[in-house]
PDB file with SEQRES, HELIX, SHEET and CRYST1 records, atoms N, CA, C and O in Angstrom:
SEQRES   1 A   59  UNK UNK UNK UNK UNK UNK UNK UNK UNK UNK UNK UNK UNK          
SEQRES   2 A   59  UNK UNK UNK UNK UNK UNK UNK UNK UNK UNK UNK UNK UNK          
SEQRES   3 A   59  UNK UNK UNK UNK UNK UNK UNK UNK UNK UNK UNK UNK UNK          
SEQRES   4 A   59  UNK UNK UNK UNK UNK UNK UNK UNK UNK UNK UNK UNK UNK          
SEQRES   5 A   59  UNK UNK UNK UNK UNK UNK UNK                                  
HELIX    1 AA1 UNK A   43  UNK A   46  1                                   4    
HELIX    2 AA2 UNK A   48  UNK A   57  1                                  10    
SHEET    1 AA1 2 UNK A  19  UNK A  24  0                                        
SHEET    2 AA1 2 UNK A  33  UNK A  38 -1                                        
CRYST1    1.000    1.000    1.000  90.00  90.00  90.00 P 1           1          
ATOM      1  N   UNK A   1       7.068 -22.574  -1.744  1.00  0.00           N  
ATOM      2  CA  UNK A   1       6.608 -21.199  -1.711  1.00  0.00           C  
ATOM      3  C   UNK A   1       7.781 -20.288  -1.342  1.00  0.00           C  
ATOM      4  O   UNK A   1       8.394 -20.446  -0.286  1.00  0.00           O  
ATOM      5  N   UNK A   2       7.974 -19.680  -1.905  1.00  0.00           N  
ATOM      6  CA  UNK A   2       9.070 -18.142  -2.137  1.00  0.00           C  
ATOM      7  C   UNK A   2       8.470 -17.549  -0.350  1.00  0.00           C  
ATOM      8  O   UNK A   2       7.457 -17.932   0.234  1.00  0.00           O  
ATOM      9  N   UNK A   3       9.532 -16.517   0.148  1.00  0.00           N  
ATOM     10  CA  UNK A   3       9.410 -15.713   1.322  1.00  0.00           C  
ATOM     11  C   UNK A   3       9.246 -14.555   0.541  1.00  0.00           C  
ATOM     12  O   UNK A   3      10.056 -14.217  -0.322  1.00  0.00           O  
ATOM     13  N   UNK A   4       8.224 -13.940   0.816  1.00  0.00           N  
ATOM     14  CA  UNK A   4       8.008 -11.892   0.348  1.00  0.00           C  
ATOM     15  C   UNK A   4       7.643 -11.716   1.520  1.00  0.00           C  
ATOM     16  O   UNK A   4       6.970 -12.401   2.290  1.00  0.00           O  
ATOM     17  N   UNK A   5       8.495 -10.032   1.665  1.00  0.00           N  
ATOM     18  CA  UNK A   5       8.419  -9.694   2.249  1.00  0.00           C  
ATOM     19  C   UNK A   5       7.346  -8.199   2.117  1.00  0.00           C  
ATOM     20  O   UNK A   5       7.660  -7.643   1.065  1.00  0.00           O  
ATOM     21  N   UNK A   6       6.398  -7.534   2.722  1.00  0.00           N  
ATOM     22  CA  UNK A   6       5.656  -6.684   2.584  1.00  0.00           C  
ATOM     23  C   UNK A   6       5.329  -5.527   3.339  1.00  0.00           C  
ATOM     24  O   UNK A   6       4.406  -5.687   4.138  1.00  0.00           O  
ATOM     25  N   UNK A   7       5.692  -4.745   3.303  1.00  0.00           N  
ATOM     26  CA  UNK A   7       6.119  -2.969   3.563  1.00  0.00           C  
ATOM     27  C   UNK A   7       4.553  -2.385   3.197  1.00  0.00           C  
ATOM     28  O   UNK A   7       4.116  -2.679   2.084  1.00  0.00           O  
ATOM     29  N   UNK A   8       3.920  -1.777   3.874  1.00  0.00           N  
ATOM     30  CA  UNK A   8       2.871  -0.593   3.608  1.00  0.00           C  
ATOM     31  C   UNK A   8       2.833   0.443   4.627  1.00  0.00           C  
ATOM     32  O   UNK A   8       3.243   0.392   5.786  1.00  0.00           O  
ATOM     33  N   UNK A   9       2.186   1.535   3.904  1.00  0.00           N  
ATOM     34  CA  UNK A   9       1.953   2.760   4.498  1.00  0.00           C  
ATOM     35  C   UNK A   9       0.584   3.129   3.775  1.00  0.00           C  
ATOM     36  O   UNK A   9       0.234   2.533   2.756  1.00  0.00           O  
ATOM     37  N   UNK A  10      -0.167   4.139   4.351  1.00  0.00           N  
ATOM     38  CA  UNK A  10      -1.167   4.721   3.923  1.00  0.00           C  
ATOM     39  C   UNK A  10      -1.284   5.872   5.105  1.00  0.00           C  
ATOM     40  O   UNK A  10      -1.243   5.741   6.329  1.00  0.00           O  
ATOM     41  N   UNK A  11      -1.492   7.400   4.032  1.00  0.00           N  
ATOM     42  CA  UNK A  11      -1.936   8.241   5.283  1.00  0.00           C  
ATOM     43  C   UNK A  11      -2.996   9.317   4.212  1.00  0.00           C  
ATOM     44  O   UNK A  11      -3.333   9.026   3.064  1.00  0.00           O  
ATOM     45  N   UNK A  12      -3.285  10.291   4.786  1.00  0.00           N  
ATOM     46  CA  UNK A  12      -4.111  11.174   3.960  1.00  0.00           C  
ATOM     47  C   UNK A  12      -3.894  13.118   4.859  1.00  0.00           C  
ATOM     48  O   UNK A  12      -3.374  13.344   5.952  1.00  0.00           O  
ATOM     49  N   UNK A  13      -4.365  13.911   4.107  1.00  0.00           N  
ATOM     50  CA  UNK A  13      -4.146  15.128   4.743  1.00  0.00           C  
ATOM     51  C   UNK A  13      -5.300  15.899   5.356  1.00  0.00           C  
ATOM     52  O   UNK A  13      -5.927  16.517   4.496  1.00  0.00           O  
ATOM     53  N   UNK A  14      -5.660  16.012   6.312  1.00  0.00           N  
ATOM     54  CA  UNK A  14      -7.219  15.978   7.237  1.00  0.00           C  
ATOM     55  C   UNK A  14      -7.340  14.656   7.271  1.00  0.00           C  
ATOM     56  O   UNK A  14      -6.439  13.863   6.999  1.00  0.00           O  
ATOM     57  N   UNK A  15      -8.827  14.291   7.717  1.00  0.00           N  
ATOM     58  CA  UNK A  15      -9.153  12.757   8.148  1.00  0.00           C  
ATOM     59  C   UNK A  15     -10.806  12.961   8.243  1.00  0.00           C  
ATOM     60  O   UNK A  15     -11.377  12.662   9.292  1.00  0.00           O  
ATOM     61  N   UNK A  16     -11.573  13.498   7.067  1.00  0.00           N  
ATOM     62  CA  UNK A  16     -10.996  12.871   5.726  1.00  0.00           C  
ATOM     63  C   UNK A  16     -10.757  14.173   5.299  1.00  0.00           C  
ATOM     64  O   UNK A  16     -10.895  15.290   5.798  1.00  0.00           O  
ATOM     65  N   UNK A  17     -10.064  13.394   3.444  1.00  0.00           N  
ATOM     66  CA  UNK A  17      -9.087  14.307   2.794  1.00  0.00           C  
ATOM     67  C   UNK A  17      -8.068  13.657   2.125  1.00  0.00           C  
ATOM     68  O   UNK A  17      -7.698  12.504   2.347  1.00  0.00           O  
ATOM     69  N   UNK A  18      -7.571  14.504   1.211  1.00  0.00           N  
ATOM     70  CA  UNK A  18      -6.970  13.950  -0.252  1.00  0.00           C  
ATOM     71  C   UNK A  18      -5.794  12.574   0.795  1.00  0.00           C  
ATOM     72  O   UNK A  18      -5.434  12.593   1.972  1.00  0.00           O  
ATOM     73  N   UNK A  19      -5.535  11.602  -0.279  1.00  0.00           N  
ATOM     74  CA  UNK A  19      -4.596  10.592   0.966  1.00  0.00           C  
ATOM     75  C   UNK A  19      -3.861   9.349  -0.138  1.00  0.00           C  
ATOM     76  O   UNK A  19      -3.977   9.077  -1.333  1.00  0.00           O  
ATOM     77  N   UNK A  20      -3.374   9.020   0.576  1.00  0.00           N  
ATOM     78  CA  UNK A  20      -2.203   7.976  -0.801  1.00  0.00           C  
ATOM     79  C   UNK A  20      -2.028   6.340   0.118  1.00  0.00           C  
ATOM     80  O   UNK A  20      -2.566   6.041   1.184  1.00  0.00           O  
ATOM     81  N   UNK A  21      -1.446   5.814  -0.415  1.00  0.00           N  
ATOM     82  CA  UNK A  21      -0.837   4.435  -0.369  1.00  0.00           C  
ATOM     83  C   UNK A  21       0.076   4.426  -1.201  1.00  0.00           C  
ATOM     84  O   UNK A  21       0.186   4.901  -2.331  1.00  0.00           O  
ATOM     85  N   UNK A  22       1.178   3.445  -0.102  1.00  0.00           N  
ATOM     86  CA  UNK A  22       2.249   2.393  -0.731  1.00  0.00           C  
ATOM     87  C   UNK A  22       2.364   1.112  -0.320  1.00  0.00           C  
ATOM     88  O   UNK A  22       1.861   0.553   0.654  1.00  0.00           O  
ATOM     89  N   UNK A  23       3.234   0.618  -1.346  1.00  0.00           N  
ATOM     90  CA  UNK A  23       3.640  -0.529  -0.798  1.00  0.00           C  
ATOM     91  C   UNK A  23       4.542  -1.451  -1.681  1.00  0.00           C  
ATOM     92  O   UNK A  23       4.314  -1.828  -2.830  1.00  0.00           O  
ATOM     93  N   UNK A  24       5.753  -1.762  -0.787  1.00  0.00           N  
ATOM     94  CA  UNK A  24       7.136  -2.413  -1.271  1.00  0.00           C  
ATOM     95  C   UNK A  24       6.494  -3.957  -1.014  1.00  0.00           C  
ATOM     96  O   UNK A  24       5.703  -4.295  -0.133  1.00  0.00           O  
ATOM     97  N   UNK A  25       7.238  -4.960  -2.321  1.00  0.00           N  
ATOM     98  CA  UNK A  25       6.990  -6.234  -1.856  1.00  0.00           C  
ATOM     99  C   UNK A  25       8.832  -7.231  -2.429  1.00  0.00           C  
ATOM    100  O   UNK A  25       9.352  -7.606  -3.480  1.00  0.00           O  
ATOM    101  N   UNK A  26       9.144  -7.241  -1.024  1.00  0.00           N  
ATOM    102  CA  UNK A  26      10.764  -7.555  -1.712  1.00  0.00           C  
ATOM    103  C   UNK A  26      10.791  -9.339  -1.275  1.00  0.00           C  
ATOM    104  O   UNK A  26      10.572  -9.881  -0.192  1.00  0.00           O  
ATOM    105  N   UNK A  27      11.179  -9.957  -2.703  1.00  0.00           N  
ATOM    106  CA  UNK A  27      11.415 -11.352  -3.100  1.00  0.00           C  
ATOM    107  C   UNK A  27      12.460 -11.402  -3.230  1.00  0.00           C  
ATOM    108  O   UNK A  27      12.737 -10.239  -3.527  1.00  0.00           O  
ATOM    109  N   UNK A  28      13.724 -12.175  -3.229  1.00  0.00           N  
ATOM    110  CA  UNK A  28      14.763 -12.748  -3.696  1.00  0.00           C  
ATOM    111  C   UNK A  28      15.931 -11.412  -4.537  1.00  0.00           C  
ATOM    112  O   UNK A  28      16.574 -11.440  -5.586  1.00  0.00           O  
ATOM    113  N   UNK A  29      15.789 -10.531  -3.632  1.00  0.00           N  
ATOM    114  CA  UNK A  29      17.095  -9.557  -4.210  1.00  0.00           C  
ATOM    115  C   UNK A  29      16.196  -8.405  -4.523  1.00  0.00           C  
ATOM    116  O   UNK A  29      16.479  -7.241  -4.237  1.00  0.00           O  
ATOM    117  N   UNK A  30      15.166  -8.761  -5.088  1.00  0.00           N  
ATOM    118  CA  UNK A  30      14.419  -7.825  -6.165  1.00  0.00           C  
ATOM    119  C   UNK A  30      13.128  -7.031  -5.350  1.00  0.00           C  
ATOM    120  O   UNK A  30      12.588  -7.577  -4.388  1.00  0.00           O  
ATOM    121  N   UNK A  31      12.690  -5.657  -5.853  1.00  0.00           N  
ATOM    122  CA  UNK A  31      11.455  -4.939  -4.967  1.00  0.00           C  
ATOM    123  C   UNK A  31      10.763  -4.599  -6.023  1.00  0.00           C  
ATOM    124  O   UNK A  31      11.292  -4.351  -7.107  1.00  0.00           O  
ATOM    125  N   UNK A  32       9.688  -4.563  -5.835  1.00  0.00           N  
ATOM    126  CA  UNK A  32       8.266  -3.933  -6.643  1.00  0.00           C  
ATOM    127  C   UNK A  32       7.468  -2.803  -5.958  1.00  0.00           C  
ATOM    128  O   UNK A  32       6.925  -3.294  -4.969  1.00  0.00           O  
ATOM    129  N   UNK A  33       7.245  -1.810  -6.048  1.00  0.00           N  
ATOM    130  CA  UNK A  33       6.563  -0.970  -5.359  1.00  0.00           C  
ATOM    131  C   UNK A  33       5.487  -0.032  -6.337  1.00  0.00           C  
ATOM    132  O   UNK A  33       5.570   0.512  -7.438  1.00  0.00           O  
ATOM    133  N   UNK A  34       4.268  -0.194  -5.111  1.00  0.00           N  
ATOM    134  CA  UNK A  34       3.245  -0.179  -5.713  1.00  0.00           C  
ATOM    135  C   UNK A  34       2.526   1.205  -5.324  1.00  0.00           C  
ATOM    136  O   UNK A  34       3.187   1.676  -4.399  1.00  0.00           O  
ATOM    137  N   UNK A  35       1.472   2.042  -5.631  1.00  0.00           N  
ATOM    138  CA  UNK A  35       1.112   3.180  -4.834  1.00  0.00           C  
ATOM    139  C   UNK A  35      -0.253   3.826  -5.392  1.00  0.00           C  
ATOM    140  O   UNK A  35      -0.635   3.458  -6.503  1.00  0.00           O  
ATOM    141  N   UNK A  36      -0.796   4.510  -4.873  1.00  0.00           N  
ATOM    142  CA  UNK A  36      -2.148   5.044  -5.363  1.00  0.00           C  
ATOM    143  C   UNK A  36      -2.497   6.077  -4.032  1.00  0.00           C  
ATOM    144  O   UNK A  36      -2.048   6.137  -2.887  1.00  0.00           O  
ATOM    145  N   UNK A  37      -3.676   6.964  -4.890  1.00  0.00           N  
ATOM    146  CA  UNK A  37      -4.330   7.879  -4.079  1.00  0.00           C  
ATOM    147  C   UNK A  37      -5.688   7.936  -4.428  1.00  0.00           C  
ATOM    148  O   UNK A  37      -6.186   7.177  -5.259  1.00  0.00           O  
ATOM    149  N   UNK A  38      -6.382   8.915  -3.748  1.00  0.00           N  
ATOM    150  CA  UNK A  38      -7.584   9.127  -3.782  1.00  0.00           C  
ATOM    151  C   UNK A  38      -7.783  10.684  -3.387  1.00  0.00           C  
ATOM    152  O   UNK A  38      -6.995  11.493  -2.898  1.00  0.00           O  
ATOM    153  N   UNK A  39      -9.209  10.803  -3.807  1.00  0.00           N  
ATOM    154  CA  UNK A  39      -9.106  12.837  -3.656  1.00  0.00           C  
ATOM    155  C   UNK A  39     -10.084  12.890  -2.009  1.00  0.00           C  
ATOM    156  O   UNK A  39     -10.190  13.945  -1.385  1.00  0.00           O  
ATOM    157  N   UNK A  40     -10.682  11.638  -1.547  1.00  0.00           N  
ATOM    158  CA  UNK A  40     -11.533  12.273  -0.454  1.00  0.00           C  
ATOM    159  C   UNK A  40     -11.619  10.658   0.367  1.00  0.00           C  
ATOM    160  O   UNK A  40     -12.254   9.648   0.066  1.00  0.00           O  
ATOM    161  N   UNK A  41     -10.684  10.954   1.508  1.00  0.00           N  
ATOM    162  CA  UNK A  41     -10.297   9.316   1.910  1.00  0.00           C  
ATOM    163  C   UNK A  41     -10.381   9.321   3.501  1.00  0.00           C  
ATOM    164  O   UNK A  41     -11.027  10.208   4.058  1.00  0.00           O  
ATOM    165  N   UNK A  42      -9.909   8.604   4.031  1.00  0.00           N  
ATOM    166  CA  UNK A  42      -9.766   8.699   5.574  1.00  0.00           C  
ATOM    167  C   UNK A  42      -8.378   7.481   5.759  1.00  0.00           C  
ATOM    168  O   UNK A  42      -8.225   6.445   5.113  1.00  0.00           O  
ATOM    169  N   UNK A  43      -7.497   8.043   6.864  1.00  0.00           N  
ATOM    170  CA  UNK A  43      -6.211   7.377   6.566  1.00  0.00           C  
ATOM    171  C   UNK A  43      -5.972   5.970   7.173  1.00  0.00           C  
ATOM    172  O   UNK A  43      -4.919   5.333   7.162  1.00  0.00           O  
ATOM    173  N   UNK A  44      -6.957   5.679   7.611  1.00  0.00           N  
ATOM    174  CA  UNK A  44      -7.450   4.206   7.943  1.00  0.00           C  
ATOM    175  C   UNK A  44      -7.890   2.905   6.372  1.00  0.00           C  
ATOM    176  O   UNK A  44      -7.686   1.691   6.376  1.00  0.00           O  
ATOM    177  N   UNK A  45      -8.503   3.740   5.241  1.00  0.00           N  
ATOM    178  CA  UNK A  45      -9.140   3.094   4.366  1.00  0.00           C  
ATOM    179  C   UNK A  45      -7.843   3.288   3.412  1.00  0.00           C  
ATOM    180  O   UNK A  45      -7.821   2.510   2.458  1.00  0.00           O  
ATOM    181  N   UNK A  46      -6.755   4.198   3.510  1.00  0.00           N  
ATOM    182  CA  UNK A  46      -5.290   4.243   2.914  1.00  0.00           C  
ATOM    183  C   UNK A  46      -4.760   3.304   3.177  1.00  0.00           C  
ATOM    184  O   UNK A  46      -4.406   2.606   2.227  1.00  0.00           O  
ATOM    185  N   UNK A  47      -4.406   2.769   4.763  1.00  0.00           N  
ATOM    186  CA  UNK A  47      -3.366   2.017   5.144  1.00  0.00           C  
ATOM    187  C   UNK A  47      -4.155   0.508   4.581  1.00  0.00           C  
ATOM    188  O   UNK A  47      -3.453  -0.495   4.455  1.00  0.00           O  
ATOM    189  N   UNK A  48      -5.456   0.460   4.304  1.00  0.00           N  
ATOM    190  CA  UNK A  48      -5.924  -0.705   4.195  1.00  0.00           C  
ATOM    191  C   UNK A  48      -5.601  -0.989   2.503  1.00  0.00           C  
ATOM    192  O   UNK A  48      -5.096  -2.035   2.095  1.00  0.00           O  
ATOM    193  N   UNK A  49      -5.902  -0.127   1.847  1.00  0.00           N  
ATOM    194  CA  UNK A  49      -5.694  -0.167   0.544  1.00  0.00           C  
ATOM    195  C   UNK A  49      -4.248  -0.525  -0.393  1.00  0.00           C  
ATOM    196  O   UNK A  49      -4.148  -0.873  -1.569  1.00  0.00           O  
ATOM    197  N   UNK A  50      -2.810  -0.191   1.048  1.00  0.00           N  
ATOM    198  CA  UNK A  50      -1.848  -0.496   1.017  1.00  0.00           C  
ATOM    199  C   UNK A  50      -1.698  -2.319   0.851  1.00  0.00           C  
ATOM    200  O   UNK A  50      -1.162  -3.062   0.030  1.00  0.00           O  
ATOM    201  N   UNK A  51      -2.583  -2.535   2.265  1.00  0.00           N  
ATOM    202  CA  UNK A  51      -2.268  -3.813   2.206  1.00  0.00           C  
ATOM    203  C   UNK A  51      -2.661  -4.822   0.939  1.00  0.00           C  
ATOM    204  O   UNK A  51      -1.975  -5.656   0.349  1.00  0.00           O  
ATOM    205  N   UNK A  52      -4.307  -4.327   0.729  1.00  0.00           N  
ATOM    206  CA  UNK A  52      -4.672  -4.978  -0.329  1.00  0.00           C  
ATOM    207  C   UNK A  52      -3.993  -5.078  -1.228  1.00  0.00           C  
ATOM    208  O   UNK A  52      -3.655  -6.218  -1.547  1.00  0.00           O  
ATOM    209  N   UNK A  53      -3.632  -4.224  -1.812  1.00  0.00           N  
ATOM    210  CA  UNK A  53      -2.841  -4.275  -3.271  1.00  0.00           C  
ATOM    211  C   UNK A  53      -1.280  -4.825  -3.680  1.00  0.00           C  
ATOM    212  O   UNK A  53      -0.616  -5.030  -4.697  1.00  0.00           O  
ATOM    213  N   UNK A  54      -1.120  -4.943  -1.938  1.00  0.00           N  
ATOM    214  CA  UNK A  54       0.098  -5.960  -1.534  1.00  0.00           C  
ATOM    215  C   UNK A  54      -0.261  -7.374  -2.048  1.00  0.00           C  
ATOM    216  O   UNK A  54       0.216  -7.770  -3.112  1.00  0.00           O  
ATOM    217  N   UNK A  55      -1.093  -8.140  -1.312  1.00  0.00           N  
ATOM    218  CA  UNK A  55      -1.507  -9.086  -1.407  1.00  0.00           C  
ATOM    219  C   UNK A  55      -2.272  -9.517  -2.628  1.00  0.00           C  
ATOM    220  O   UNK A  55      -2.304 -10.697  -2.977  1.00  0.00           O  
ATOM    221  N   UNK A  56      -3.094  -8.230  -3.490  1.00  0.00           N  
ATOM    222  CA  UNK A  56      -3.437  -8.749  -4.661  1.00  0.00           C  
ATOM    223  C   UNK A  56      -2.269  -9.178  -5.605  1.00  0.00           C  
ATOM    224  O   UNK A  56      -2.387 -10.157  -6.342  1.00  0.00           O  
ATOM    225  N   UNK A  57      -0.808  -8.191  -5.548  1.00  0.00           N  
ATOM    226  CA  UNK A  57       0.179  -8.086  -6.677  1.00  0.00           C  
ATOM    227  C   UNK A  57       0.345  -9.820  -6.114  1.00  0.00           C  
ATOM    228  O   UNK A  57      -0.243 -10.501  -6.954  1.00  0.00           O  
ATOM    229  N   UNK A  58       0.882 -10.648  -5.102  1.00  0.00           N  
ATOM    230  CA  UNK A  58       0.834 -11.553  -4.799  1.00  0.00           C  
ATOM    231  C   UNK A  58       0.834 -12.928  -5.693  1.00  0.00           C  
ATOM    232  O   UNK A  58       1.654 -13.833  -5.848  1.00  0.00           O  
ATOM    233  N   UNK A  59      -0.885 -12.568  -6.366  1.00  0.00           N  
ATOM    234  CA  UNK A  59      -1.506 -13.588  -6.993  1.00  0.00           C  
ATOM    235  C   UNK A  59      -1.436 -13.438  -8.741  1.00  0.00           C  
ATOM    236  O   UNK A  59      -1.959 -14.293  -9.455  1.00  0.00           O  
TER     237      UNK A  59                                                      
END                                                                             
């Protein structure tokens, strides 16, 4: 099994309110970065959405 490494953020503007995700996943030299938003969020369900989509690119 390969080492990745996995970077997220998620925040939004109010709480709730428009809000985004990222997220870097760096393997062997190389990074992929991933990101999304939403129009009516809370910045708890951002930072989570970061992770997920970490771990989905994964598989």
């Amino acid at each position: 099994m390969d080492h990745v490494e996995l970077f997220t953020d998620g925040a939004c503007s109010g709480n709730p309110g428009p809000g985004g995700w990222g997220a870097i996943l760096r393997s062997k030299g190389q990074e992929r970065e991933l990101s999304g938003s939403q129009k009516n969020t809370t910045n708890n369900q951002m930072e989570m959405m970061a992770v997920i989509a970490g771990l989905e690119a994964l598989s």
